[in-house]
N, C-alpha and C positions, 0 to 999 in steps of 0.2 A: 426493243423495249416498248417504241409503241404499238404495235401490234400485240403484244403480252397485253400491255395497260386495257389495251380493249375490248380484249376477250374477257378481261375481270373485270370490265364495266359492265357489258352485257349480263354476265350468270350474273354479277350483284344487281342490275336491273329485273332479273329475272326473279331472283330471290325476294327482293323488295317487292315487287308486285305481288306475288302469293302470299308475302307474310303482314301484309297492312292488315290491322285491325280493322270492324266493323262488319265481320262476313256474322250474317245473323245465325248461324248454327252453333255460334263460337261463345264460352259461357262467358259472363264476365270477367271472371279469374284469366281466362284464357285471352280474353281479349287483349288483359291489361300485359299477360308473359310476352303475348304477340308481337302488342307495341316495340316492349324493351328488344326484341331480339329486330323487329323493321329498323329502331335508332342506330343499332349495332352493323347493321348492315348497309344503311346509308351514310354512315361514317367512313368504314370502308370503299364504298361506292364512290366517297366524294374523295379520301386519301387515290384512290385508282383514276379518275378524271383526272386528278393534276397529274399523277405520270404522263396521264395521255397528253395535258397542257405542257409538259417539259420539264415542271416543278417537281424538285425533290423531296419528300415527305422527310420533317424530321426526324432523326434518328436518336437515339440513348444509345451512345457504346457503353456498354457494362464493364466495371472492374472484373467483374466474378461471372464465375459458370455458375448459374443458378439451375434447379433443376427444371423449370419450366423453360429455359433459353437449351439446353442441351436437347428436350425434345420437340422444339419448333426452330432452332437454328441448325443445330449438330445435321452435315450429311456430309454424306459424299460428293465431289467436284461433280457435277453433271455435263450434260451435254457429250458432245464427242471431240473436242480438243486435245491440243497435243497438252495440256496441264488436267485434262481431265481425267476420273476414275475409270472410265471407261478404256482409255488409253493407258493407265497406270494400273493396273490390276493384276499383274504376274504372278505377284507373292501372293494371292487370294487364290485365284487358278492353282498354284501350284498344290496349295493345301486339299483344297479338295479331290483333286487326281490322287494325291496320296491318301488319301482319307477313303477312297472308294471300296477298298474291300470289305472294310466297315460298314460302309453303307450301304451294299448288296446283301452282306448278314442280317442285317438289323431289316431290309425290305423283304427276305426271303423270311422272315420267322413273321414278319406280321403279316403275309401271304398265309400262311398255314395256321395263321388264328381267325384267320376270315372265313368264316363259315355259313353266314346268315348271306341270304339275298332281300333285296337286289344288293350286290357288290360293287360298293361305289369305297373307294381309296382316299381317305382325306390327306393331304399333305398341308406342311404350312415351313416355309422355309421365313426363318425370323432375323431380320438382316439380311437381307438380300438385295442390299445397294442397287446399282445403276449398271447397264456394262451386260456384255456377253458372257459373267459370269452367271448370276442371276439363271438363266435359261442354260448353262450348261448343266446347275444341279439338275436342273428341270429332267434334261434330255438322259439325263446317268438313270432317274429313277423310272421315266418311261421303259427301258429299253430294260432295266431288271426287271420290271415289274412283268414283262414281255417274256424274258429268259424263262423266270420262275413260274410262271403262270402253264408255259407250253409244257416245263419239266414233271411237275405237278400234275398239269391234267385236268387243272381247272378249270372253270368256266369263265367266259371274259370278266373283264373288271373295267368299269372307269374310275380315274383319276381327277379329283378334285384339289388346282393346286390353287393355294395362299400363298401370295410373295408379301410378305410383311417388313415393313422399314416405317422410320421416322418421317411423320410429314411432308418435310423437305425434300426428300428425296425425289431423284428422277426418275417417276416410274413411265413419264411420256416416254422415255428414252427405252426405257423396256417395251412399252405397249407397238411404239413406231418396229420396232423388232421382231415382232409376233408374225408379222405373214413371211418371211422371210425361214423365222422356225420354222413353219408348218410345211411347209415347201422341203426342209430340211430333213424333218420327221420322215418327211411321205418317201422322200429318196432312201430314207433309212431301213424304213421297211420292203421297197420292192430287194432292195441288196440285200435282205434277208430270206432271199425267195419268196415273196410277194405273202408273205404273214403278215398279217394286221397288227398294226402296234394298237396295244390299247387306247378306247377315245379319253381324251383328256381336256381339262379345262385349267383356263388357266385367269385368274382374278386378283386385282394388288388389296392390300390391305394395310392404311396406312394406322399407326399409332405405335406406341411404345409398348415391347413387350414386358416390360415392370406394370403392364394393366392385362387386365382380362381383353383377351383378343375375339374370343369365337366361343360358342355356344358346350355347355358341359359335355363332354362324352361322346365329342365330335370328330375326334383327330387320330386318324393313326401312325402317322410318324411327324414327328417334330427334326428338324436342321436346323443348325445353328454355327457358323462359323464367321470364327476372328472374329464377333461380334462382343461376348459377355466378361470379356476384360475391363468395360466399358459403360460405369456408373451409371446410375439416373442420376447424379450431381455430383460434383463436389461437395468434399467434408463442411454440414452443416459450421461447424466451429472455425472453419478458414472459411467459410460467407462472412461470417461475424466480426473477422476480426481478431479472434481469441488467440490465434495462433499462426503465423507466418511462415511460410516455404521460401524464404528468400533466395532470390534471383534463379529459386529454380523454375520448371514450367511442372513440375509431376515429382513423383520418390527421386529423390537421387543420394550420392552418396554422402553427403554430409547433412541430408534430411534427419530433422530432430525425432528421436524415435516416437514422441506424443503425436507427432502428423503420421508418424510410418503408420501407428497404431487408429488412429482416427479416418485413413485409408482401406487398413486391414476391417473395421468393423464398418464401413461404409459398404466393400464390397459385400461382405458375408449377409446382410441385412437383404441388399438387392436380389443378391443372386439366390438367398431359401424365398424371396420373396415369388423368385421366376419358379423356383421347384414349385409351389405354391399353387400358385396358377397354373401351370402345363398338367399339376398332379387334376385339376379339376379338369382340363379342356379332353387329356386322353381317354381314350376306351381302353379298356380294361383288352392287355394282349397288343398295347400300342407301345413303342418304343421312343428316342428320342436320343439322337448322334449331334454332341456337341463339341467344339469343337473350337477353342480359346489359345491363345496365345500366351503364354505362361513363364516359368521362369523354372532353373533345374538347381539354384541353390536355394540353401536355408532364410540367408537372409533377402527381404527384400528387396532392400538397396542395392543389389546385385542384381535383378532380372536386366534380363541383355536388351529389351523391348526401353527401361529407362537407361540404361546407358545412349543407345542412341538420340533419346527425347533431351538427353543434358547436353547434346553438343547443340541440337536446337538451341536449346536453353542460350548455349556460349555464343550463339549465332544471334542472339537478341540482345546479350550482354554487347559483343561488338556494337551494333547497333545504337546502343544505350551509352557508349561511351563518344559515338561519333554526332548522340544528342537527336537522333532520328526516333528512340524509341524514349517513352519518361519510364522514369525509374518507377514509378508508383503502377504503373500499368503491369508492368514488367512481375514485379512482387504480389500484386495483387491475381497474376493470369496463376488460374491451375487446372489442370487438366483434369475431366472426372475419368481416370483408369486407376486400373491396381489391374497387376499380372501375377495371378496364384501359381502356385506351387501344387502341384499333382495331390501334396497332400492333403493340404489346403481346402481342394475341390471334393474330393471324398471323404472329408471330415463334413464337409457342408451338405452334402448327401445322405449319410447317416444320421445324421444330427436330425434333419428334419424329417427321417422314419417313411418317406415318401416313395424313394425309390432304390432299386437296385442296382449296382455296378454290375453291368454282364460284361464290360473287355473293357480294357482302356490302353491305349497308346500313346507315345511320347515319339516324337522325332524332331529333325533340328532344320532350318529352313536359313539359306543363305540372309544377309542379310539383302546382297544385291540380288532383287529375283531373277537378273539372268546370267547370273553365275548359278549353274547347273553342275560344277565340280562337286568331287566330295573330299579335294585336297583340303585340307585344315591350314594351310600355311600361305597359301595365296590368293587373290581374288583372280576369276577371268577376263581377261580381254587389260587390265590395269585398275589403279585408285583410282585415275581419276575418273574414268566412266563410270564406274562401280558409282562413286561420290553422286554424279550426277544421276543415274536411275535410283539411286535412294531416296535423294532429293526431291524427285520426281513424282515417286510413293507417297510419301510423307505428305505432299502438298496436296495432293489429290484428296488424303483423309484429313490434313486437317484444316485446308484454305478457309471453309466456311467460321471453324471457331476463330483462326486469326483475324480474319475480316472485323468480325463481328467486336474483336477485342483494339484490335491494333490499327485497324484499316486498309483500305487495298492498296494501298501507295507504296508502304513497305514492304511485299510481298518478293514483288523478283533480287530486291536487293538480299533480302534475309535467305531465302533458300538458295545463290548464291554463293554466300559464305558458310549457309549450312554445306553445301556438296562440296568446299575443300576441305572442312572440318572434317567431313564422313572421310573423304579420301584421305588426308592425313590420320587418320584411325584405323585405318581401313592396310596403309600402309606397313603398319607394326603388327595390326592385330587382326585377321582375319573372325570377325566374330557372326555369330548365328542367332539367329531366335529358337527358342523351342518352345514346341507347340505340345500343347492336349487333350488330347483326343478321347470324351468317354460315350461310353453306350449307355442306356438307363432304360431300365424297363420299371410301371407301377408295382411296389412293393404290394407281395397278396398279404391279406388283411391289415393293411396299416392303418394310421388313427384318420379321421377329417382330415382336412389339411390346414395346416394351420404355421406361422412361420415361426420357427427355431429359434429359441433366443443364440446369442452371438456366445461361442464357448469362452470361458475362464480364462483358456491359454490362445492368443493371436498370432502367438510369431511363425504361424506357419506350418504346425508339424500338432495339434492339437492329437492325442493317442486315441482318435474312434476305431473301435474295429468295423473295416471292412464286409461288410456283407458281398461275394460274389459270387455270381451264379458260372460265370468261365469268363477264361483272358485270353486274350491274343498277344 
């Protein structure tokens, strides 16, 4: 920690010195912006000395997920511990190994609309946590882009990639990663018989993709996985007050249907909001494989992603009754998720006239990622391990909001009793997530872009017709 504190003493010393007022080329208006943004950073600079002094800055734990705390707290466990994402990422991995033929289509078609030189490949993978997942998409699209390029006939191409995540995230942990790929790459292409893999670059890009990322008519494939289940906030009306999820942490099964409903229009707002944006950042003949965590009934009280979130839930209730956790925290904690329904998703794609379904896929993914069975009736290896690599999951994605709400004190006690809860579940019910998978290419002649109002009917099955151009 002090070593941290003083690296961000230093760039804020750094920063403060170029942004003092008084540089004479600087108009007045500018001088006076300058000041406010020098206070701001010597505020910081002085919050950063006391770390280094030993002092802890004080803190606000929040009742609520607001949406400015979702994108400057919300990440993944970083670093490389045994409770980290990096360590815990199996169920992520697995998605995308399954998701690659998709992703070779959707690289092979934007291959063959590239036409202009110089041929330079924008990529931008949105959510791309921390972890040797990160640099696996990386390495899948190098290496098609490699396949397709020789089959074609084409002429080289570099690859410009955007790893994009939330602020917080660990992108050191990716970047400490990077000579080690490169090394990886290189062996990859002599076992290719000494073919050149195309050059590639590779850049982090921190911010929330509910904003404009990268410049209009920049991109030509957009990724997205187990990322966009996952709100820019919680339901403005559960900020306020107006309405209570009690003792649960997210939908669950006795969820009043006005929150199930105030979740369902929470997601649909954000997510035409991201059609929105991605419609402006692609080139025209760009694609985009997304890639969500979803739910395969009508109702949404039923996705199998909250069922798991409600035995949390029961693992805080424990808690709560043993007086570790207050009940007002507890009631007031809600998760910003919602998990759509396939139909869901393509009614929200149609709606905003933006883009086209070309394939879309559903498949189901254990809950324990290293239960690789495809029995439906047992886990591998037993409950109780299964219980604990769940547990393990879980905490990796959601320790930062727990902290943030409940404190780190509580942490190994709670997912504890969450992994016998999983295992006891897990016992009767071998259950799965399902995941979905679509393809999206820019609708030809659509309108500007502009965001959808939310449809008439929410529960999940609104009747748009599908536009598809082919399925897989």
């Amino acid at each position: 920690m002090g070593a941290k504190a003083a690296i961000q003493v230093n760039a804020y010393q750094i920063l403060g010195d170029n942004s003092r007022p008084g540089f004479p080329f600087l108009s007045h208006q500018k001088r006076q912006k300058s000041h406010l943004i020098f206070l701001k950073l010597s505020q910081r600079r002085h919050e950063a000395t006391e770390l280094l002094a030993g002092h802890q800055p004080k803190l606000q734990r929040s009742t609520h997920v607001h949406a400015t705390e979702v994108e400057h707290v919300f990440h993944m466990k970083g670093g490389n511990g045994e409770t980290s994402y990096a360590k815990n990422s199996r169920l992520q991995r697995k998605a995308i190994l399954e998701t690659k033929p998709l992703l070779e289509m959707a690289i092979a078609e934007v291959c063959m609309s590239m036409t202009a030189l110089p041929r330079t490949m924008v990529v931008a993978d949105l959510g791309c946590s921390c972890g040797p997942n990160a640099l696996l998409f990386v390495s899948e699209v190098i290496c098609t882009v490699a396949d397709r390029l020789k089959t074609f006939g084409h002429n080289p191409v570099e690859i410009q990639f955007f790893l994009n995540d939330l602020p917080g995230n660990d992108f050191n942990h990716v970047f400490r990663s990077l000579a080690e790929f490169h090394m990886c790459m290189a062996e990859e292409g002599s076992a290719e018989g000494g073919d050149e893999l195309p050059a590639y670059y590779i850049a982090g890009l921190p911010g929330s993709f509910y904003r404009r990322l990268l410049p209009c008519r920049s991109v030509h494939l957009f990724h997205s996985s187990y990322c966009l289940m996952w709100c820019s906030q919680v339901p403005e009306e559960l900020l306020e007050g107006k309405y209570v999820n009690e003792g649960k942490i997210c939908i669950g099964a006795t969820t009043p249907p006005a929150v199930v409903k105030l979740y369902q229009e929470q997601f649909h707002r954000d997510f035409s909001r991201f059609l929105e944006l991605r419609s402006m950042e692609l080139v025209p003949g760009g694609q985009m494989v997304l890639t969500i965590l979803g739910r395969k009934h009508r109702d949404p009280r039923t996705g199998e992603l909250f069922t798991l979130y409600a035995l949390l839930a029961q693992a805080l209730q424990c808690l709560l009754l043993e007086g570790r956790v207050e009940k007002e925290k507890l009631d007031g904690f809600n998760l910003p998720l919602y998990t759509p329904s396939v139909e869901e998703v393509a009614a929200a794609v149609e709606a905003g006239g933006l883009f086209d379904v070309r394939r879309v896929q559903l498949f189901q993914s254990n809950w324990d990622p290293h239960d690789d069975s495809e029995d439906s009736n047992a886990v591998t290896g037993g409950a109780r391990e299964s219980g604990e690599n769940v547990a393990r999951v879980t905490r990796a994605v959601l320790e930062a909001l727990l902290v943030q709400h409940l404190g780190e004190c509580v942490l190994d006690e709670l997912f504890a009793v969450f992994a016998r809860l999983v295992a006891a579940h897990l016992e009767e019910e071998k259950t799965k997530f399902t995941v979905v998978v679509l393809v999206l290419s820019l609708r030809e002649g659509r309108k500007e872009a502009s965001v959808p109002r939310a449809p008439a009917s929410v529960d999940g099955h609104a009747h748009a017709k599908m536009r598809v151009a082919s399925e897989v």
